[in-house]
N, C-alpha and C positions, 0 to 999 in steps of 0.2 A: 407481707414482710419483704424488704429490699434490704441488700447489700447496700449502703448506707457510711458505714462505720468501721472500717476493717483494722484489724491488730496485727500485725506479724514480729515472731519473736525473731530476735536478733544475738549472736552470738561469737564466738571467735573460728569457728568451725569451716574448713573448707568447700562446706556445701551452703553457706549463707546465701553465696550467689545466688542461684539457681533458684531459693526460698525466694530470696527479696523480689527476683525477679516475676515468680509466679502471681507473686501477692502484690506487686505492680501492675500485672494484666489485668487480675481480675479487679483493682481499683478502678482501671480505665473502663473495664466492659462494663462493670455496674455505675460506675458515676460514684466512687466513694474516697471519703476520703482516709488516707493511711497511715495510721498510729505504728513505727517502731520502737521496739520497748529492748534494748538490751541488758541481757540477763547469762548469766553464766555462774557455778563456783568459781570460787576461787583457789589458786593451787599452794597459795601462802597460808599454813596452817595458822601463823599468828594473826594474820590479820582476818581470819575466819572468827577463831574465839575474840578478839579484839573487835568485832564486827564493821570493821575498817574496812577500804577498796585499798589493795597492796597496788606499787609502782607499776605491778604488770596488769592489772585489770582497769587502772587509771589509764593507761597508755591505751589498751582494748576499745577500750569504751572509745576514747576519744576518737579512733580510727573506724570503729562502729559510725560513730556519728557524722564524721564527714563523706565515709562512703554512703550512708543512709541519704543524707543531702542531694550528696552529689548526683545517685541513679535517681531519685526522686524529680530536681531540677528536670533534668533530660527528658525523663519521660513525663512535663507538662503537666505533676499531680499536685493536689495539695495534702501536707500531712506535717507530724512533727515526730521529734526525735524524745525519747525519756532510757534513762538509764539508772538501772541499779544503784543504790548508795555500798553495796557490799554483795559480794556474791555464796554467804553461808548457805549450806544447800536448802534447810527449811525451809531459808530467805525466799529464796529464788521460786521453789514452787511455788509457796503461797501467795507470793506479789506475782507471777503472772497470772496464776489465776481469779485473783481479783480484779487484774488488768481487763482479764479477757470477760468478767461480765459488765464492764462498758462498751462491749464493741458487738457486731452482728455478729461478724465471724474472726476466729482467732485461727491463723497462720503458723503453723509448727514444723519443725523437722523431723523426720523420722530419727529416730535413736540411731548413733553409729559408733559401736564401741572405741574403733580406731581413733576417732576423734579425740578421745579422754579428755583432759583438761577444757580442749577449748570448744566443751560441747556445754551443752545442760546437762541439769542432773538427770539421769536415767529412767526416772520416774515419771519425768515431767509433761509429760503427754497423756498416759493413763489417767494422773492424778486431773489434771485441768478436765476434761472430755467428762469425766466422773463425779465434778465439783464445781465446775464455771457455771454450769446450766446456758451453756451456749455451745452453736455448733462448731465443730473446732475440722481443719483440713490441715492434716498431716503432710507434709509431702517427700517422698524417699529422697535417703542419701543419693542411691543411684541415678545419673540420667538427670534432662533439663525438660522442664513441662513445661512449655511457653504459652501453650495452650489448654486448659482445663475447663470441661462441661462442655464438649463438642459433642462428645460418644460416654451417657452414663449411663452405667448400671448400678440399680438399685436393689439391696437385700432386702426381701420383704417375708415375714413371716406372723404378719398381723396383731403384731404385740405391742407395747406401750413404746419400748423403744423404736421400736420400726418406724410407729408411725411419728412418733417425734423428730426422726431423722429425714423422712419425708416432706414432711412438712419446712423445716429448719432449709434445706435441700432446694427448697418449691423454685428460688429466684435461680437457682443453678437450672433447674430441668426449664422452665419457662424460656430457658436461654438457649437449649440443646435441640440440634440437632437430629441427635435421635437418645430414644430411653427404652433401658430393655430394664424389665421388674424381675427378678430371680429370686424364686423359692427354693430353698434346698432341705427336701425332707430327709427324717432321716426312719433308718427302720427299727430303731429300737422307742421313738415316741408314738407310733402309730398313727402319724398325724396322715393328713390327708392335704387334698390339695386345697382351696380357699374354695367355699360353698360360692353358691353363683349368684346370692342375694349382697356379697360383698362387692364391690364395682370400684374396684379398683383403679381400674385404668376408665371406670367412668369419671369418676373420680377427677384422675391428669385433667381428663380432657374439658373438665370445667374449667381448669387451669390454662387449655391452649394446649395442653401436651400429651403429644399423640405416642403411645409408646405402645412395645411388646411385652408378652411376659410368657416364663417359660418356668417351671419347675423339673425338679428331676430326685431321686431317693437314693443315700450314701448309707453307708457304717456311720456311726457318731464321730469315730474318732476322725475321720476324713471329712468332716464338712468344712471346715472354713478351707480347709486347700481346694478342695471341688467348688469353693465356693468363687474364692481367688481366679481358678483355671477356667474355669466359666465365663468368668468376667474380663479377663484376658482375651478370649475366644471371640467374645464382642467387641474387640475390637476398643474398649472402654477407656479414656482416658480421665475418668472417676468413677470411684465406687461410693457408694450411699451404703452407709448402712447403720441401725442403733449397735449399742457399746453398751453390756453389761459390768456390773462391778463386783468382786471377788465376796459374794455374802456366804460363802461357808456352806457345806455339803447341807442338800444335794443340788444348788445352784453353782456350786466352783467353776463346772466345766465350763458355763458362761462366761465367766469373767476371765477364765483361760483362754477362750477364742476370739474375746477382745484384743489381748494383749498378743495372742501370737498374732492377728492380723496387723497389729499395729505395727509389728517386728518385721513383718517379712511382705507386707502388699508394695508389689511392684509400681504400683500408680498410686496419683494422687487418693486421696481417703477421705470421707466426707462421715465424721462419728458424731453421735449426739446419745445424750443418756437421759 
């Protein structure tokens, strides 16, 4: 699989920059070409039930589209612009995520409350990552990532998800620099570390990709931050990791530490479910 096809959503949000600009690198370093799709609610209650684009989301859009253009020209890519007919919020989830299973990979912001209005709906990440059936790369409000899959670390705990995150992941690590594997046991599953008939990183390196791996054993409730500060610690400028979904006790805590990673990962985010 190659990067190929890429989607990055588009919105009225002060961190769009930073978004368009990430998903503009990685079009150049893969060779792909870049679908903008702007998608927003709308803050016009009537033209929400009227399923209309109100004068402020007409104007949005159209300022979407010629900045889209515009950094697109510059940086020497090929891609086009699509936008919203309305931005009700069902609207909006569901047409990006049917957007994003035409594309390799689909380009997201991390949630930012402050944002309000001229963000997406809040949802909108979990739901896509949980429902595209494609890999989706988050990338934080905070800070500018010009550069993503230099230094990645990847979650691994030998599961369906993991290893579809891996995989989905493979054109990113084939690209990297360096790749460290991170197991975070915890002590209330008794789990153990990967038996040695599993070859993991024999595995990469079928791939060309030469990595480390390191495990280490928390309390439950602190794995995804141990997991987070771990990955920090390497130096990591993406995290790999699978994304479970909220299926109700005694699975929830899973689909909790989806959603808190999604909230609060410092670095770019590489989910697949």
């Amino acid at each position: 699989m190659t990067y190929k096809h890429i989607l990055v959503h588009l919105d009225s949000s002060p961190h769009v920059e930073a978004r368009l600009d990430a998903a503009i690198a990685l079009a150049q370093r893969h060779g792909a070409f870049l679908r903008g799709l702007f998608a927003q609610g709308d803050r016009n209650a009537t033209s929400v039930i009227a399923r209309r684009s109100s004068d402020h989301l007409v104007e949005a859009a159209a300022r979407s589209e010629a900045f889209f253009r515009e950094k697109l020209a510059a940086a020497g890519l090929q891609g086009q612009w699509h936008g919203l007919t309305h931005g009700e919020y069902n609207h909006v989830i569901r047409e990006v995520i049917i957007w994003s299973r035409f594309a390799d990979l689909t380009v997201l912001g991390q949630y930012d409350r402050e944002a309000g209005s001229q963000a997406a709906p809040e949802e909108l990440n979990e739901q896509v990552v949980l429902n595209s059936g494609r890999p989706v790369l988050v990338v934080p409000y905070a800070g500018r990532f010009p550069v993503i899959g230099k230094r990645v670390a990847v979650a691994w705990n030998a599961e369906r998800e993991a290893a579809r995150a891996l995989s989905d992941a493979m054109p990113m690590l084939e690209k990297a620099d360096e790749v460290t594997v991170i197991t975070v046991l915890t002590q209330a599953s008794g789990a153990t570390p990967e038996a040695p008939r599993v070859g993991l990183l024999d595995h990469l390196a079928f791939h060309g990709v030469t990595a480390e791996q390191t495990h280490f054993t928390v309390n439950d409730i602190g794995a995804m931050d141990a997991l987070l500060a771990r990955a920090m610690d390497t130096g990591a400028d993406l995290l790999v990791m699978g994304a479970h979904g909220h299926y109700g006790f005694p699975f929830l805590h899973r689909g909790s530490g989806t959603r808190h990673v999604l909230r609060t990962c410092p670095v770019p985010l590489l989910l697949s479910h």
